[in-house]
MIROVEX-61741 format. One record per residue (C-alpha): residue in one letter; x, y, z. Coordinates in Angstrom, 2 decimals. Layout:
<pt A; <X; Y; Z>>
...
//
This chain:
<pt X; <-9.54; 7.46; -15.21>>
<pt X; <-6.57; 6.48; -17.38>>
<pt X; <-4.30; 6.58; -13.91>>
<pt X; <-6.87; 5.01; -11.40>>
<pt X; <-7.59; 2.17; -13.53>>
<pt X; <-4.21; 1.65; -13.92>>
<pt X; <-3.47; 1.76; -9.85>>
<pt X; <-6.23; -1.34; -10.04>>
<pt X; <-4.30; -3.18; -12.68>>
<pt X; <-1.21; -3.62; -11.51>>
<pt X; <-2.46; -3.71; -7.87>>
<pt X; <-4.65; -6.71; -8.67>>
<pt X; <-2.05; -7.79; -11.34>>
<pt X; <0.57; -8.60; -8.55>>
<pt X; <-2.10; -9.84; -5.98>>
<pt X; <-3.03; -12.67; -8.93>>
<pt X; <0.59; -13.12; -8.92>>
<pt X; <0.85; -13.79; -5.30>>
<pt X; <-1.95; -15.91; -4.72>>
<pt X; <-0.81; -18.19; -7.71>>
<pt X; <2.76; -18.16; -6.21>>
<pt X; <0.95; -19.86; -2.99>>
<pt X; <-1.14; -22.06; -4.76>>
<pt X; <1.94; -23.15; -6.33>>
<pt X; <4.97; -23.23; -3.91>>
<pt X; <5.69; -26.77; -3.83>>
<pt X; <5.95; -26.69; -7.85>>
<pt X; <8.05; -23.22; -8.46>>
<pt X; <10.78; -23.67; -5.81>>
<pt X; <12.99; -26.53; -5.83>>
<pt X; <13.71; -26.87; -2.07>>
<pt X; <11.70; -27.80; 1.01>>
<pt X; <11.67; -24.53; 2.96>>
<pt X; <12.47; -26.42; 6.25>>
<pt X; <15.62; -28.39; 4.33>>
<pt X; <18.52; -27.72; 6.58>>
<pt X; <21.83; -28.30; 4.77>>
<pt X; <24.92; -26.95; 7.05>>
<pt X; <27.60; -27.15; 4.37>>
<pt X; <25.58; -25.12; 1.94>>
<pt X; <25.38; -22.36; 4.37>>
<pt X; <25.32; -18.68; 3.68>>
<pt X; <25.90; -19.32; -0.15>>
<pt X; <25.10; -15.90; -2.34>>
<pt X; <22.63; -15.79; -5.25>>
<pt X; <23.19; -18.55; -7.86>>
<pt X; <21.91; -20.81; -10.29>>
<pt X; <21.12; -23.69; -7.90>>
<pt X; <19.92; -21.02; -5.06>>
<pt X; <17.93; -18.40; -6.79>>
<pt X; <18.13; -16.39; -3.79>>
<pt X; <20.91; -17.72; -1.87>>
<pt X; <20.60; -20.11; 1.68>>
<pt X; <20.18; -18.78; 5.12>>
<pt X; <23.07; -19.85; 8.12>>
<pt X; <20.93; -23.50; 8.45>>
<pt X; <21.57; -24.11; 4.59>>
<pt X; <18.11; -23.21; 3.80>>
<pt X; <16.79; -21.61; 0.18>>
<pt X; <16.11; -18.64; 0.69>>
<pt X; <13.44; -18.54; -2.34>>
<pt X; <12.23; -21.89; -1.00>>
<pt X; <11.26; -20.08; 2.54>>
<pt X; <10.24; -16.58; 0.85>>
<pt X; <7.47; -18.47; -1.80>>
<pt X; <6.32; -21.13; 1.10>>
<pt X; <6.24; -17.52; 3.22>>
<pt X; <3.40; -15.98; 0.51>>
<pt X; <1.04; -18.65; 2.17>>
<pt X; <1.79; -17.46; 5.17>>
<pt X; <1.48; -13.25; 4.92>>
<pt X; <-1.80; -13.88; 2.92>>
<pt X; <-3.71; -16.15; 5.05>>
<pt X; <-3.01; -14.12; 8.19>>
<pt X; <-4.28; -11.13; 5.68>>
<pt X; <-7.16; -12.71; 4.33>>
<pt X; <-8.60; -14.28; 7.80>>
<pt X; <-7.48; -11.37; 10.06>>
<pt X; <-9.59; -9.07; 7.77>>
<pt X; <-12.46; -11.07; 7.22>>
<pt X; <-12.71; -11.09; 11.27>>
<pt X; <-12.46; -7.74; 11.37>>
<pt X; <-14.98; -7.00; 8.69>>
<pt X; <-17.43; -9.28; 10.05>>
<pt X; <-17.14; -7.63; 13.98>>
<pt X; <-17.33; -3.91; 12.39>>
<pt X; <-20.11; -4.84; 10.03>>
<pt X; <-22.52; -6.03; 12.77>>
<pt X; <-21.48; -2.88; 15.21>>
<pt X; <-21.18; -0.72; 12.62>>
<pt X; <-25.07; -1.48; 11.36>>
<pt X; <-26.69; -2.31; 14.49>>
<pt X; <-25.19; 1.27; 15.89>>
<pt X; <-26.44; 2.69; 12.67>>
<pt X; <-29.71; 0.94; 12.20>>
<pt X; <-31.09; 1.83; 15.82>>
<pt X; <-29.40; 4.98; 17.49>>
<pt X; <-30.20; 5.71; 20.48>>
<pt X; <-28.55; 5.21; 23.01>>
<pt X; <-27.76; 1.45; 21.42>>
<pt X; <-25.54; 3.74; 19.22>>
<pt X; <-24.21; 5.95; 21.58>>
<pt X; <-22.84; 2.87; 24.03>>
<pt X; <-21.18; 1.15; 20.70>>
<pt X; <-19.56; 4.35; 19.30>>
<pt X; <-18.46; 4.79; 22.99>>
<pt X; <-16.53; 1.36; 23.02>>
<pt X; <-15.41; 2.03; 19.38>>
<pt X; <-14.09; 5.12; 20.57>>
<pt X; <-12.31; 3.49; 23.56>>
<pt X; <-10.58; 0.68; 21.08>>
<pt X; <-9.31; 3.46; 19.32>>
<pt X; <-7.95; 4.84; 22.32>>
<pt X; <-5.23; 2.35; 22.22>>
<pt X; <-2.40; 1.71; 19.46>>
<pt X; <-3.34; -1.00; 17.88>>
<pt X; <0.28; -2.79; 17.15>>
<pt X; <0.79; -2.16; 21.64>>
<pt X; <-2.33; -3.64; 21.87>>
<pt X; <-1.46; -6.72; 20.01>>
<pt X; <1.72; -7.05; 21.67>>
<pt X; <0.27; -6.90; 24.89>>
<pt X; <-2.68; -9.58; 24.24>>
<pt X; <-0.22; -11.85; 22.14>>
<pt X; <2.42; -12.07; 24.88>>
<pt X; <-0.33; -13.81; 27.17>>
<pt X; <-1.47; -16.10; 24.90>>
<pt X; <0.93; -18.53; 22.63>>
<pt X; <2.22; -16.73; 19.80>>
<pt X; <1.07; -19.30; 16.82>>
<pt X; <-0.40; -18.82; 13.51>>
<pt X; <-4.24; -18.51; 14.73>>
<pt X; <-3.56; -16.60; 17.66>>
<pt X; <-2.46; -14.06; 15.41>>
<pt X; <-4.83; -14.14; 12.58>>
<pt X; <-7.76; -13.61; 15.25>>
<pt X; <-5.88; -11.53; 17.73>>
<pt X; <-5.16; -8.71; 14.79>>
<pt X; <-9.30; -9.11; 13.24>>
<pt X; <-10.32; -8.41; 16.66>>
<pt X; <-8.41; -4.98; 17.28>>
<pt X; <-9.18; -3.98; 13.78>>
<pt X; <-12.19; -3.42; 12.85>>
<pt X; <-12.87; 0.15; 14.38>>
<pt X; <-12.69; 1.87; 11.44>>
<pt X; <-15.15; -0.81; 8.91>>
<pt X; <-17.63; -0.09; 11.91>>
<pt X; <-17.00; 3.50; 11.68>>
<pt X; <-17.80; 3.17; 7.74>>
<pt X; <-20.61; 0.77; 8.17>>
<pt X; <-22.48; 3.15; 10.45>>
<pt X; <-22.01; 6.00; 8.35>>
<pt X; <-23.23; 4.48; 5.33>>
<pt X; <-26.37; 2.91; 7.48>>
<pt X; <-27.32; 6.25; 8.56>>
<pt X; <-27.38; 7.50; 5.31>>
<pt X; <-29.58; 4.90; 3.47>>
<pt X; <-32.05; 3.87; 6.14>>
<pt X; <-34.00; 7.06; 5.21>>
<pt X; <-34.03; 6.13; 1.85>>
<pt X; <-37.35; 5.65; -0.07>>
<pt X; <-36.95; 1.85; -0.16>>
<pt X; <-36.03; 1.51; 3.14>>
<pt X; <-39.29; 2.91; 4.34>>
<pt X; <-41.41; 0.59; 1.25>>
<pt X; <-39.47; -2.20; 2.73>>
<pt X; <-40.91; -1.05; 5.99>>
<pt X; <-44.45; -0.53; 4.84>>
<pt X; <-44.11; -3.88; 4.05>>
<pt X; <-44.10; -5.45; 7.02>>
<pt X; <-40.31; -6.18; 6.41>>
<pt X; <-38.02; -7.23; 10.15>>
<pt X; <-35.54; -5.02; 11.30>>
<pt X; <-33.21; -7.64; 10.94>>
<pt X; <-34.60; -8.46; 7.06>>
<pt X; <-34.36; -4.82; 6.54>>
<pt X; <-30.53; -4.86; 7.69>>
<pt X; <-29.21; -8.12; 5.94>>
<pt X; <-30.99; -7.97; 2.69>>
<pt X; <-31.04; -3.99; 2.09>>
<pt X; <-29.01; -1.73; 4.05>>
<pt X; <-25.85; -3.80; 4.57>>
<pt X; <-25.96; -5.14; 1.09>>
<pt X; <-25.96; -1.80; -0.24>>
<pt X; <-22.84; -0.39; 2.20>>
<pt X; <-20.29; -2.98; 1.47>>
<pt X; <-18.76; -0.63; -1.48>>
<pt X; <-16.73; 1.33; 1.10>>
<pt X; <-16.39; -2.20; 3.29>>
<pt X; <-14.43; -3.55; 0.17>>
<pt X; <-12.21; -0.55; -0.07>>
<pt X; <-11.30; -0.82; 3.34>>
<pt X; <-11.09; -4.45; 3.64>>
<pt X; <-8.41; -4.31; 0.76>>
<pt X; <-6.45; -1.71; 2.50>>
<pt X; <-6.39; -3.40; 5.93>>
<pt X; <-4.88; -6.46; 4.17>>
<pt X; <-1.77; -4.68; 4.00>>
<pt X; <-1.93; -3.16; 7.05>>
<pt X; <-2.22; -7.22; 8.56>>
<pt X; <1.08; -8.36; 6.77>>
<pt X; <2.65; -5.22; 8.33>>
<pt X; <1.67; -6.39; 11.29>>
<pt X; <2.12; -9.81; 11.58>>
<pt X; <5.63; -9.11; 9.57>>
<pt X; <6.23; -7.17; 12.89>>
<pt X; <5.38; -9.63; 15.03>>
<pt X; <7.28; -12.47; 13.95>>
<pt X; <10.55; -10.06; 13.29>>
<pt X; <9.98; -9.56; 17.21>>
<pt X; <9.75; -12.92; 17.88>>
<pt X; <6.45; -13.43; 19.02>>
<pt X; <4.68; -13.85; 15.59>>
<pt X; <4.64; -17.05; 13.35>>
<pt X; <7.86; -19.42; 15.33>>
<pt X; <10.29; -21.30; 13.15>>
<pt X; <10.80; -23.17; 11.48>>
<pt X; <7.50; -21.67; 9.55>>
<pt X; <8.76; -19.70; 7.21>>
<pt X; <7.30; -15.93; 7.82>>
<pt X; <8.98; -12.72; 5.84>>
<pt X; <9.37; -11.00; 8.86>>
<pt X; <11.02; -14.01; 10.72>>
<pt X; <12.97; -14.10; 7.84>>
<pt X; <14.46; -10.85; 8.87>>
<pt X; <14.85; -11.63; 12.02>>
<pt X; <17.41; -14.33; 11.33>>
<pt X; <18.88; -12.19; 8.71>>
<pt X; <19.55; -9.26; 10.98>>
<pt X; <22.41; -11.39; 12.87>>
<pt X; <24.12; -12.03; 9.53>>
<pt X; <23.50; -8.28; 7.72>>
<pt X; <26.97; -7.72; 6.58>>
<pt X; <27.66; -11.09; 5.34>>
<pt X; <24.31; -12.20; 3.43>>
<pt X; <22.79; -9.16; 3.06>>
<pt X; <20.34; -11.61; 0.44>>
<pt X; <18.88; -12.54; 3.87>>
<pt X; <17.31; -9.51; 5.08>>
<pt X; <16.90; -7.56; 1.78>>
<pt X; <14.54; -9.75; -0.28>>
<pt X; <12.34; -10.94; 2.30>>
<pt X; <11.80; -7.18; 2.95>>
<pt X; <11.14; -6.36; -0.93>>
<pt X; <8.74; -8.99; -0.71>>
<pt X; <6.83; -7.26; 2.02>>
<pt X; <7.13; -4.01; -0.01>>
<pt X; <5.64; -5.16; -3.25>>
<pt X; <2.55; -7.05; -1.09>>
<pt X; <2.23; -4.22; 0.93>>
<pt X; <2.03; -2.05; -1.96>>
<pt X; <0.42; -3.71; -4.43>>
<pt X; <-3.07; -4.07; -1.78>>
<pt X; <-2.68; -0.27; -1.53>>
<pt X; <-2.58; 0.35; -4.88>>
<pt X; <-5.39; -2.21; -5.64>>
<pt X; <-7.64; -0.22; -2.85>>
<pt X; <-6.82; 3.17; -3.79>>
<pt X; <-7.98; 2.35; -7.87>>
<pt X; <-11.15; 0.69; -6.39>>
<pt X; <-11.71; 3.67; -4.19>>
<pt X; <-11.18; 5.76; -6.64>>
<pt X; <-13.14; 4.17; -9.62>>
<pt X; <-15.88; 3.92; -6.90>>
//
């Protein structure tokens, strides 16, 4: 228990840390991200650049803290879309059966068919690749797997004893779903919701590092890399802490949904 709680500490530990370093960009970095000064240029690490400047003159720690907002808003709202699409397939598939069930499970089946980072790509590149674009286009190819949870769990407690008072009661299906059965399934939703943060950065990281994410001059980690890859052997600061920052985000939502999974 020793371990798992520990997992949860320092997961949620360096998520605090994040969301405060958001919260408080304009107050912990010293530079506008979008400052452009040409003749400081490429400068390495120092006392007056932290983290060094990119080829436009721009801070480097400036763009990666104003970057946080970015990474765990696209998180946060692509999730919460995808929760809120897999909980309502997940229960009504679950909650009726039938063949209401087997035509949802058949379409969940189908999304999974398809890789969800290709399928991305190929809706993103017909639409304009901004921030909201983004955030909705990833919660709406991910939420096959909450549904597949949701349904699972539904299953499971609508032949429960209080399900059937509830019932007996005179109680709506649609009372019986919002107040009882989904209510009581959310423990695995949270898991999974924390998880698929991560799994959004990733992916919007990605995107932008291909060019068809979050567009400059937003600062995004994975645009970050992109405009670091030109200048690897010169400012290596460019490319490799932008990419530990997507490590320790990425990492620290897995660890804080593998100690809640496994406290759970």
């Amino acid at each position: 228990m020793q371990i798992k709680n520990a997992s949860l500490k320092v997961g949620m530990a360096t998520i605090t840390l994040l969301i405060l370093m958001a919260i408080f960009a304009p107050w912990i970095s010293r530079y506008h991200p979008s400052d452009i000064q040409i003749t400081q240029a490429l400068l390495p690490p120092s006392v007056q650049h932290w983290l060094g400047t990119d080829q436009l003159g721009r801070d480097v720690w400036a763009r990666m803290v104003y970057g946080i907002r970015v990474s765990l808003w696209v998180g946060l709202v692509a999730v919460g879309i995808a929760t809120v699409v897999g909980l309502m397939i997940g229960a009504v598939a679950g909650y009726y059966g039938g063949w209401i069930d087997a035509v949802l499970m058949r379409f969940n089946d189908i999304m999974l068919c398809f890789p969800t980072f290709f399928l991305i790509l190929a809706v993103i590149t017909l639409l304009e690749p901004n921030l909201i674009n983004i955030m909705v286009i990833i919660g709406l190819t991910s939420w096959m797997g909450v549904a597949r949870l949701v349904r699972a769990e539904i299953l499971s407690l609508k032949e429960r004893d209080f399900i059937q008072a509830a019932r007996v009661m005179g109680g709506s299906n649609f009372w019986i779903l919002t107040q009882h059965l989904v209510p009581n399934a959310m423990g695995p939703v949270w898991v999974s919701a924390i998880l698929g943060v991560a799994g959004a950065v990733l992916v919007e990281s990605g995107l932008s590092f291909l060019g068809i994410g979050v567009q400059p001059p937003t600062p995004s980690w994975g645009n970050m890399l992109l405009e670091g890859k030109a200048t690897l052997g010169a400012a290596w600061w460019m490319t490799v802490f932008p990419g530990l920052a997507i490590l320790v985000t990425v990492l620290a939502f897995n660890l804080a949904g593998e100690g809640l999974r496994e406290r759970k």
